[in-house]
PDB file of N, CA, C and O in Angstrom:
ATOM      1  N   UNK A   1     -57.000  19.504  28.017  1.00  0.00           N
ATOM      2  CA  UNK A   1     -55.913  18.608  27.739  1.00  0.00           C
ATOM      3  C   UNK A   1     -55.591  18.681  26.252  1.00  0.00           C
ATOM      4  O   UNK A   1     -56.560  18.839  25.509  1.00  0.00           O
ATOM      5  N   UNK A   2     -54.191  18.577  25.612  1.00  0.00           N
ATOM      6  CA  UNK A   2     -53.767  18.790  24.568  1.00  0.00           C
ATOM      7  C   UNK A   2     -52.946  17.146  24.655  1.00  0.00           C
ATOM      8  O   UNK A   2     -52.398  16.569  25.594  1.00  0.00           O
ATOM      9  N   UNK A   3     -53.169  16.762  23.225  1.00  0.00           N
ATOM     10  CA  UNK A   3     -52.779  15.668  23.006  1.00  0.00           C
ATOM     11  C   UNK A   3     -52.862  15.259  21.831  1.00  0.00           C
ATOM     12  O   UNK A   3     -53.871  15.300  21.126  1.00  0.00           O
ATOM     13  N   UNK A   4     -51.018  14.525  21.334  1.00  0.00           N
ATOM     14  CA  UNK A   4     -51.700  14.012  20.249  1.00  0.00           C
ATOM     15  C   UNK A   4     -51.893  12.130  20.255  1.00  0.00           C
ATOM     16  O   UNK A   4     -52.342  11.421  19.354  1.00  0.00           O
ATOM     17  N   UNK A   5     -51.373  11.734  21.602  1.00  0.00           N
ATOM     18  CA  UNK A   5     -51.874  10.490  21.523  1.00  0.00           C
ATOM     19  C   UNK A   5     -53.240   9.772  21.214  1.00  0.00           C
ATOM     20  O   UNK A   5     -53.817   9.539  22.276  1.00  0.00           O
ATOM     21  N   UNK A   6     -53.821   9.423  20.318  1.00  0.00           N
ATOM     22  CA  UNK A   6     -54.886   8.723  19.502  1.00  0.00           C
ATOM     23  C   UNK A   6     -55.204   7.526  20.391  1.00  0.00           C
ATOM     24  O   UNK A   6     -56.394   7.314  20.625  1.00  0.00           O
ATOM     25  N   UNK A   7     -54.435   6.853  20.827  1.00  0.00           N
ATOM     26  CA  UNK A   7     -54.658   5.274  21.873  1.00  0.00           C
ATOM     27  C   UNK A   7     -55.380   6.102  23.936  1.00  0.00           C
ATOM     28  O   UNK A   7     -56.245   5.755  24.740  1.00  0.00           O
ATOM     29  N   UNK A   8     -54.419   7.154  23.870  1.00  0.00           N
ATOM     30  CA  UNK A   8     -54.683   7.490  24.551  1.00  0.00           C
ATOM     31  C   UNK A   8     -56.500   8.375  24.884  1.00  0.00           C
ATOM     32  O   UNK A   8     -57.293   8.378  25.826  1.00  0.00           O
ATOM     33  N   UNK A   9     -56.448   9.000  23.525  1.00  0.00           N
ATOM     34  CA  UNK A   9     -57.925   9.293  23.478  1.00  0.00           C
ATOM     35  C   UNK A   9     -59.017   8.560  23.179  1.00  0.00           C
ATOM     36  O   UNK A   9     -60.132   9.032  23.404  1.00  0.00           O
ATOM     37  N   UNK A  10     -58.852   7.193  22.582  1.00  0.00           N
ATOM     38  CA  UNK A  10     -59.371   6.133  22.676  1.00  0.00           C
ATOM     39  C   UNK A  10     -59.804   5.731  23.463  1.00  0.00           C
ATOM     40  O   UNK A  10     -61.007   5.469  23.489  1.00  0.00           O
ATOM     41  N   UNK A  11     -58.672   5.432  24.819  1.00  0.00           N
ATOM     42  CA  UNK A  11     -59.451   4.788  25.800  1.00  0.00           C
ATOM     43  C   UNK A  11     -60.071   5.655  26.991  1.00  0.00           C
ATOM     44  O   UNK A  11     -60.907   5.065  27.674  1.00  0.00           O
ATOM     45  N   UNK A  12     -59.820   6.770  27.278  1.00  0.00           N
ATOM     46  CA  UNK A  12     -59.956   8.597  27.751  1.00  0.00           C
ATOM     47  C   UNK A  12     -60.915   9.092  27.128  1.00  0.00           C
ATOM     48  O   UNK A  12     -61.752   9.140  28.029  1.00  0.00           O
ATOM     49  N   UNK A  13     -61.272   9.387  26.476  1.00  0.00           N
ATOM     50  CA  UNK A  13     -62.534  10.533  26.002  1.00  0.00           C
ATOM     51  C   UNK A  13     -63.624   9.592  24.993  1.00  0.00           C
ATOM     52  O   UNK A  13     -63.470   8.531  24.386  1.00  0.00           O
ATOM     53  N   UNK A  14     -64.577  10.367  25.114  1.00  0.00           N
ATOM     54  CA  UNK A  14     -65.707  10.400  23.677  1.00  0.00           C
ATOM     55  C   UNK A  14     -65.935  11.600  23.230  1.00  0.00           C
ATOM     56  O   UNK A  14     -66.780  11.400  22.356  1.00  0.00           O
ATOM     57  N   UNK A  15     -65.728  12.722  23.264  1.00  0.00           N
ATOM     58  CA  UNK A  15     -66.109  13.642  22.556  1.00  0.00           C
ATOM     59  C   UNK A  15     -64.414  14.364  22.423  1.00  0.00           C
ATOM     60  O   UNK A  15     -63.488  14.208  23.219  1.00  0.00           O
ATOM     61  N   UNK A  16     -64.420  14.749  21.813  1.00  0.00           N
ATOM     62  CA  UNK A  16     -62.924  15.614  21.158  1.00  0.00           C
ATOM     63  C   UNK A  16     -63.156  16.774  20.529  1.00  0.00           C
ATOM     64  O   UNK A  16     -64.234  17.146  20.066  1.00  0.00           O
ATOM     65  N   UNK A  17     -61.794  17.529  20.514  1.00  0.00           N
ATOM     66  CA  UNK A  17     -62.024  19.123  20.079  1.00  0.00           C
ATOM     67  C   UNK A  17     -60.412  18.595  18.711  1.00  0.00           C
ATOM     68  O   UNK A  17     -59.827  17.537  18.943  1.00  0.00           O
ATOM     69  N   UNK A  18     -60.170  19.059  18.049  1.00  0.00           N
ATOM     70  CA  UNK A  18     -59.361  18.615  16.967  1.00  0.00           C
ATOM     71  C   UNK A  18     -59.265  20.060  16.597  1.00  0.00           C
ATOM     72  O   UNK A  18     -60.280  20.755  16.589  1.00  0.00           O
ATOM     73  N   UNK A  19     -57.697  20.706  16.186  1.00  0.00           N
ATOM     74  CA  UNK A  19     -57.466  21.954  15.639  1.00  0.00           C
ATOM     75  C   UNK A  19     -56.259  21.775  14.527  1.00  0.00           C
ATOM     76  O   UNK A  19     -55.529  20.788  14.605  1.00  0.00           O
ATOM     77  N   UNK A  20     -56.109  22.571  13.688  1.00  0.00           N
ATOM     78  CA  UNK A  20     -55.311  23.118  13.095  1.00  0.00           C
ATOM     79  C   UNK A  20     -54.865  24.652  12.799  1.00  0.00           C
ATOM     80  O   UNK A  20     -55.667  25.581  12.713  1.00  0.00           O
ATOM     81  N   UNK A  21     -53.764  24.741  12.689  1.00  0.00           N
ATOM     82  CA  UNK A  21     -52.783  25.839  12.453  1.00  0.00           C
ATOM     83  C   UNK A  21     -54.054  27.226  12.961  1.00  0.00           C
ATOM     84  O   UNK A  21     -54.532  28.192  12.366  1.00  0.00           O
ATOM     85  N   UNK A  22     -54.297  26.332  15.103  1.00  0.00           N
ATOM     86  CA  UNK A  22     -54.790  27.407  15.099  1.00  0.00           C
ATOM     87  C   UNK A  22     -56.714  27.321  15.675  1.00  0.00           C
ATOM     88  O   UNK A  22     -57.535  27.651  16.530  1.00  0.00           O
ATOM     89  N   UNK A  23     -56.504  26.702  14.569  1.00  0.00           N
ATOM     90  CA  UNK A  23     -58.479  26.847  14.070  1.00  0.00           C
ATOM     91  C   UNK A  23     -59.284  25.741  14.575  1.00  0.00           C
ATOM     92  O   UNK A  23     -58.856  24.597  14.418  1.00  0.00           O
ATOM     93  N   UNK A  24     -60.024  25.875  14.965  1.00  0.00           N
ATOM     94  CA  UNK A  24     -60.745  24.445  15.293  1.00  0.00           C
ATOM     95  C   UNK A  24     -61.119  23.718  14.023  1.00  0.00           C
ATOM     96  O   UNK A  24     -61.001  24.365  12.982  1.00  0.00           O
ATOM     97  N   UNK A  25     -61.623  22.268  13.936  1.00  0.00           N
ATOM     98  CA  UNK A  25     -61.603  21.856  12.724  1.00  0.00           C
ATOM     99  C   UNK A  25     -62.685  20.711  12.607  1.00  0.00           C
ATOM    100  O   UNK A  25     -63.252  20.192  11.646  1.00  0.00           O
ATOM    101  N   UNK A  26     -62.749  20.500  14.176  1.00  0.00           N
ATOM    102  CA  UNK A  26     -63.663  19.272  14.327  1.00  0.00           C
ATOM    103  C   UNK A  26     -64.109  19.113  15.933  1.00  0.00           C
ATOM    104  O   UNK A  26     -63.491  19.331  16.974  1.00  0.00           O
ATOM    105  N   UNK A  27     -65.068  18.774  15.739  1.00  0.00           N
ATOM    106  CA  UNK A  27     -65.772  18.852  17.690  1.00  0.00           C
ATOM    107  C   UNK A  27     -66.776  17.698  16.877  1.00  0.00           C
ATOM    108  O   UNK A  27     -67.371  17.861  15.812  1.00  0.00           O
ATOM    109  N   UNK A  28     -66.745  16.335  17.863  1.00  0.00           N
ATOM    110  CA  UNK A  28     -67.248  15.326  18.063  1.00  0.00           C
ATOM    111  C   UNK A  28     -66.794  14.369  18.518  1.00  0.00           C
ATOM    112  O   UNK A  28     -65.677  14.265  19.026  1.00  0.00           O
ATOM    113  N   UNK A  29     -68.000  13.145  18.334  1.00  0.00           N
ATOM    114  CA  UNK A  29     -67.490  12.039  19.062  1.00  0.00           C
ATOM    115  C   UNK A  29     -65.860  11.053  18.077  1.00  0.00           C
ATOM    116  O   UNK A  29     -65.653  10.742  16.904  1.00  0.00           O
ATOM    117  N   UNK A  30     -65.165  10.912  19.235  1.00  0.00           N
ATOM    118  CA  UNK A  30     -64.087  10.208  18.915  1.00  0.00           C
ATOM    119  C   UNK A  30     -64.168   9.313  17.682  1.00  0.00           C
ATOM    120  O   UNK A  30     -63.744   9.923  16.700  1.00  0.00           O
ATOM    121  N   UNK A  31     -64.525   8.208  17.431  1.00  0.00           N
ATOM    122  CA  UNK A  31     -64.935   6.788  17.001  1.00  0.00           C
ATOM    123  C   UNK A  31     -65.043   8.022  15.430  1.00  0.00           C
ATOM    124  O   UNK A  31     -64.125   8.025  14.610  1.00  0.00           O
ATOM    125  N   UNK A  32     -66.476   9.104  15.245  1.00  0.00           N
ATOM    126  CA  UNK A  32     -66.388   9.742  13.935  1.00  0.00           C
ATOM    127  C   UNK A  32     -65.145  10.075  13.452  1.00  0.00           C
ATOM    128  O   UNK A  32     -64.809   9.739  12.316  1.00  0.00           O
ATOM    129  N   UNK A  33     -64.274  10.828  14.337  1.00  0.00           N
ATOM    130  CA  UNK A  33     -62.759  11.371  13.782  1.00  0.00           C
ATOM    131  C   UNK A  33     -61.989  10.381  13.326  1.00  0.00           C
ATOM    132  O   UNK A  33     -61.058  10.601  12.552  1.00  0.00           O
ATOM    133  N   UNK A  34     -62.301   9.188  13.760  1.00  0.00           N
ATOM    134  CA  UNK A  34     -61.431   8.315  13.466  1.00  0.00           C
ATOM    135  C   UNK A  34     -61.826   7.726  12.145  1.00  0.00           C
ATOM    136  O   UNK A  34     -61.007   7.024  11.551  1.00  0.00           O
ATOM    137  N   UNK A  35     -63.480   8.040  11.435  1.00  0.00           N
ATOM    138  CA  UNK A  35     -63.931   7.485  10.313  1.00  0.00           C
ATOM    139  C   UNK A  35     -63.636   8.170   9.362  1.00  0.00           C
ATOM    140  O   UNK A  35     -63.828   7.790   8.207  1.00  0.00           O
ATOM    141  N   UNK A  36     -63.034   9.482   9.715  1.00  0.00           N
ATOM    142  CA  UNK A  36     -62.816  10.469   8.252  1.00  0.00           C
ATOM    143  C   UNK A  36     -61.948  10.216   8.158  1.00  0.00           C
ATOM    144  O   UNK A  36     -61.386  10.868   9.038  1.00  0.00           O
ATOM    145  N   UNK A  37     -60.817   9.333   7.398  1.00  0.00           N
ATOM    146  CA  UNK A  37     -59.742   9.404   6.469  1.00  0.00           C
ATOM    147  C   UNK A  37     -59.185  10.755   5.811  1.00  0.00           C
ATOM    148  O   UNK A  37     -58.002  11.086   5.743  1.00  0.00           O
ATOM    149  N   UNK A  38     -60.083  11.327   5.431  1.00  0.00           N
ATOM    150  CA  UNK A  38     -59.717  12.810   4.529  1.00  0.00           C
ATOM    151  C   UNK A  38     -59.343  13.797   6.029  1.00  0.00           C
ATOM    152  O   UNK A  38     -58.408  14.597   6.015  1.00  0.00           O
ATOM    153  N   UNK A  39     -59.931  13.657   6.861  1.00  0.00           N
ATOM    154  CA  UNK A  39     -59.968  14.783   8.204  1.00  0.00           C
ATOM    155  C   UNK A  39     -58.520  14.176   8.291  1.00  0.00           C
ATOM    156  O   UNK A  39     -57.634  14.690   7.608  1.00  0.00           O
ATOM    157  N   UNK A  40     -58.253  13.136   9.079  1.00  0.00           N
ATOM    158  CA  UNK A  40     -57.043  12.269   9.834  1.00  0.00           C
ATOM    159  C   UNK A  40     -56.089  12.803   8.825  1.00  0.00           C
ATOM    160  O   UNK A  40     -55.436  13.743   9.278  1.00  0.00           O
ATOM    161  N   UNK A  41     -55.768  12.439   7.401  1.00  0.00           N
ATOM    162  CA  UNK A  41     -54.799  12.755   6.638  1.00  0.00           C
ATOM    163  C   UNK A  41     -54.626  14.485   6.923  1.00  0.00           C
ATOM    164  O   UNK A  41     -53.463  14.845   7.103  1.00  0.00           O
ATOM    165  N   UNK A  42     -55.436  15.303   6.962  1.00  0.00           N
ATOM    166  CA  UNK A  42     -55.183  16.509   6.662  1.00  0.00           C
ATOM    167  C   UNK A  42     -54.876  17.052   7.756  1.00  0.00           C
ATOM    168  O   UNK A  42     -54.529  18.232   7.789  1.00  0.00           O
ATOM    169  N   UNK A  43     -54.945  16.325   8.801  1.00  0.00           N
ATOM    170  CA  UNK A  43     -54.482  16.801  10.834  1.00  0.00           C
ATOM    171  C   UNK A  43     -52.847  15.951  10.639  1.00  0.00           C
ATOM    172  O   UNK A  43     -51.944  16.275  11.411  1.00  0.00           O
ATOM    173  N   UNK A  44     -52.623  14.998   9.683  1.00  0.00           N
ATOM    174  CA  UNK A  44     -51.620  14.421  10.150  1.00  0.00           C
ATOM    175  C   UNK A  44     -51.252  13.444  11.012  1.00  0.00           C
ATOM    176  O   UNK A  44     -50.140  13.149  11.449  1.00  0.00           O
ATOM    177  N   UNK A  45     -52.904  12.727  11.307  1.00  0.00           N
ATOM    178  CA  UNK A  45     -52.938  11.906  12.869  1.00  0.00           C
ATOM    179  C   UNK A  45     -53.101  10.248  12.120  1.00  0.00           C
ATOM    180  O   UNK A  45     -53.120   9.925  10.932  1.00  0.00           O
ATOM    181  N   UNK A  46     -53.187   9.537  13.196  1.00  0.00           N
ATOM    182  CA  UNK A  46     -53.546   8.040  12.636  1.00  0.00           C
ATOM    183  C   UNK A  46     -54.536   7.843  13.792  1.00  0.00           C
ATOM    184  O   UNK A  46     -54.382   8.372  14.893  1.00  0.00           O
ATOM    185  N   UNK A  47     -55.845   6.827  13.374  1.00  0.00           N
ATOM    186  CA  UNK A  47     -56.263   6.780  14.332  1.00  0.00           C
ATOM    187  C   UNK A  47     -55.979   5.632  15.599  1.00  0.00           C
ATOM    188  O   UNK A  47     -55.357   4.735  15.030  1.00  0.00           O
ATOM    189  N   UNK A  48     -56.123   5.296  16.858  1.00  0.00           N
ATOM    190  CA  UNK A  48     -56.030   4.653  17.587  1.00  0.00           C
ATOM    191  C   UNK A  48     -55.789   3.523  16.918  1.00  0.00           C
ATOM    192  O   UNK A  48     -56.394   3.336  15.863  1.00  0.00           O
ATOM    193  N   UNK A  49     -54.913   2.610  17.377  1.00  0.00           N
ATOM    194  CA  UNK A  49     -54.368   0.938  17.075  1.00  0.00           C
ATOM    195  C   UNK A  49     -55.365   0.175  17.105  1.00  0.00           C
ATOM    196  O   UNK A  49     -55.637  -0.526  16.131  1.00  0.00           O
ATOM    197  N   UNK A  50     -56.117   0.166  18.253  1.00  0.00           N
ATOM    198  CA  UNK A  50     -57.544  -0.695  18.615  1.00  0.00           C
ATOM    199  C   UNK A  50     -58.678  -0.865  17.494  1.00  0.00           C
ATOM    200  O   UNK A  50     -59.289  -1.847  17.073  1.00  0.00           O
ATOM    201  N   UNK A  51     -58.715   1.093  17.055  1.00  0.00           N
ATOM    202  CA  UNK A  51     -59.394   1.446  15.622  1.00  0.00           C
ATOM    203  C   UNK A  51     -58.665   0.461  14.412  1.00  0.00           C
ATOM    204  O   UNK A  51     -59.082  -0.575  13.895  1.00  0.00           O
ATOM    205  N   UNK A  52     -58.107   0.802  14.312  1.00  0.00           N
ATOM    206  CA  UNK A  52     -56.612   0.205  12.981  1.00  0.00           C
ATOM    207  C   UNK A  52     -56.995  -1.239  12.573  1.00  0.00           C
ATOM    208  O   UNK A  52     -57.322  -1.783  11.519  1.00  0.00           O
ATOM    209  N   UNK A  53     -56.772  -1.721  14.170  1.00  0.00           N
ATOM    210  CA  UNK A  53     -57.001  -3.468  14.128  1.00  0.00           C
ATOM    211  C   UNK A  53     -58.312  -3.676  14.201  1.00  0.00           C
ATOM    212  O   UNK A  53     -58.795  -4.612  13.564  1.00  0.00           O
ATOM    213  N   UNK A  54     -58.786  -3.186  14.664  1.00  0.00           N
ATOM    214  CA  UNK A  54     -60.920  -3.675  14.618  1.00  0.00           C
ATOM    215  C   UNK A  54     -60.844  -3.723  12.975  1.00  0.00           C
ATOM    216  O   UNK A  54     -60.963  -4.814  12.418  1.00  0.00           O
ATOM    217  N   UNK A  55     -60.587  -2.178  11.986  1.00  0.00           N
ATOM    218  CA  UNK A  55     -60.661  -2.150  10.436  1.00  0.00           C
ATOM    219  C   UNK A  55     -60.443  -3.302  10.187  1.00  0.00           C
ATOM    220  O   UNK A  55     -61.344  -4.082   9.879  1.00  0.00           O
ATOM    221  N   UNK A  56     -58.951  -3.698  10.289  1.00  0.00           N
ATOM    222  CA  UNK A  56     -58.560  -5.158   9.711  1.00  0.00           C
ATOM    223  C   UNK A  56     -59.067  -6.088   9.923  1.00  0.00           C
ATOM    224  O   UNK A  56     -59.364  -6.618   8.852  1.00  0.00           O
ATOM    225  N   UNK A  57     -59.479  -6.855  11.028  1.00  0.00           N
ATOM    226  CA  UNK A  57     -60.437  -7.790  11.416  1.00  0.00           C
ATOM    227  C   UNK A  57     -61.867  -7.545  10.648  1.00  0.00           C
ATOM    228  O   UNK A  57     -62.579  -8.524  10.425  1.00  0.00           O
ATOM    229  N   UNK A  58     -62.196  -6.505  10.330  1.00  0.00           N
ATOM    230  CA  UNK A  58     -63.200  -6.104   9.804  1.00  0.00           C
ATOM    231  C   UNK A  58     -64.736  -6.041  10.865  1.00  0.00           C
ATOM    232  O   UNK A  58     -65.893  -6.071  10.446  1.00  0.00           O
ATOM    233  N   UNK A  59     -64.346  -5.960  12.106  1.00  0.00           N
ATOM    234  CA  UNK A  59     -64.602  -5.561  13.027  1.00  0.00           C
ATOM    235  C   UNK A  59     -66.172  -4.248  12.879  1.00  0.00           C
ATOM    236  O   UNK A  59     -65.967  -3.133  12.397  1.00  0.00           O
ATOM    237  N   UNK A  60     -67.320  -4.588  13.277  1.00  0.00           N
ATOM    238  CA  UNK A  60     -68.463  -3.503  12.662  1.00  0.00           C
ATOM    239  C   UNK A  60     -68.837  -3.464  14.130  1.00  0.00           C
ATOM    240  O   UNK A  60     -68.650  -4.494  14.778  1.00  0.00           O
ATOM    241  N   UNK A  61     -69.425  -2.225  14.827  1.00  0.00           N
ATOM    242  CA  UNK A  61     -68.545  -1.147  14.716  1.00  0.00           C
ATOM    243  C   UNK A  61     -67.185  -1.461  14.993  1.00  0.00           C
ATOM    244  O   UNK A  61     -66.801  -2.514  15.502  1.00  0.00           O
ATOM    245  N   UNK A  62     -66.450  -0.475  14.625  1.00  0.00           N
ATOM    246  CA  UNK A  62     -64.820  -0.899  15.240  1.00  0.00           C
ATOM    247  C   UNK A  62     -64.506  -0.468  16.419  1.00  0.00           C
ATOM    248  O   UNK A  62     -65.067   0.581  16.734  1.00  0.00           O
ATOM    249  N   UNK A  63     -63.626  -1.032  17.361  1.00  0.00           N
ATOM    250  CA  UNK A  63     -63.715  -0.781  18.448  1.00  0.00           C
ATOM    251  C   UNK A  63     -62.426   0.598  18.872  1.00  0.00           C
ATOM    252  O   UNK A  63     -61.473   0.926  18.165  1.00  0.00           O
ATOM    253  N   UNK A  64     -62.738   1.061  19.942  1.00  0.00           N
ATOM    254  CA  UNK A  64     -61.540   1.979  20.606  1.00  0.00           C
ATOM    255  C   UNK A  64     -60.513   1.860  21.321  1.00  0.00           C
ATOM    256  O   UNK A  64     -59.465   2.505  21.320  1.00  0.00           O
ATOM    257  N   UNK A  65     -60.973   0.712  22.145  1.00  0.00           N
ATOM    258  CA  UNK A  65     -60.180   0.032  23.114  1.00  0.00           C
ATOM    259  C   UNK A  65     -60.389  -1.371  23.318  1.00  0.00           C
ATOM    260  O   UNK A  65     -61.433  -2.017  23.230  1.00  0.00           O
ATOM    261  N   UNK A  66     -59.026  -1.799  23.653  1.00  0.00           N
ATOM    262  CA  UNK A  66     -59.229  -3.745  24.109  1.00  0.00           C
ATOM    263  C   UNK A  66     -58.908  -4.177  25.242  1.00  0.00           C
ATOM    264  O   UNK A  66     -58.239  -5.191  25.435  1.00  0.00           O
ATOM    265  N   UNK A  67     -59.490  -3.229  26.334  1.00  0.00           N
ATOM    266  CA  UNK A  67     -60.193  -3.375  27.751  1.00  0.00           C
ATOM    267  C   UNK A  67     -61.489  -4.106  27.628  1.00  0.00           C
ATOM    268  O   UNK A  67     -62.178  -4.314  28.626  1.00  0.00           O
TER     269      UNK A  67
END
């Protein structure tokens, strides 16, 4: 599956494959991709809303989904 929905892989997967122009770039669990800031900026992605809003709440761990 190719995707760039983030909410969608949130509540769908734990482990992820992440590429660029091509190349693989990242293979792990979801929740990590979503902790690298420097990775996310340089893919161009944001992470999941659920992620976003757990940060703000200040939420430890932050969550993926609000199921």
């Amino acid at each position: 599956m190719i995707t760039h929905d983030m909410d969608w892989l949130a509540e769908n997967c734990q482990e992820i494959y992440a590429m660029s122009q091509g190349q693989l770039v990242y293979h792990g669990p979801v929740h990590q991709l979503f902790s690298d800031q420097e990775l996310l900026d340089r893919l161009g992605l944001l992470p999941a809303k659920s992620w976003q809003l757990s940060q703000l709440l200040g939420l430890k761990p932050e969550i993926l989904t609000l199921k």
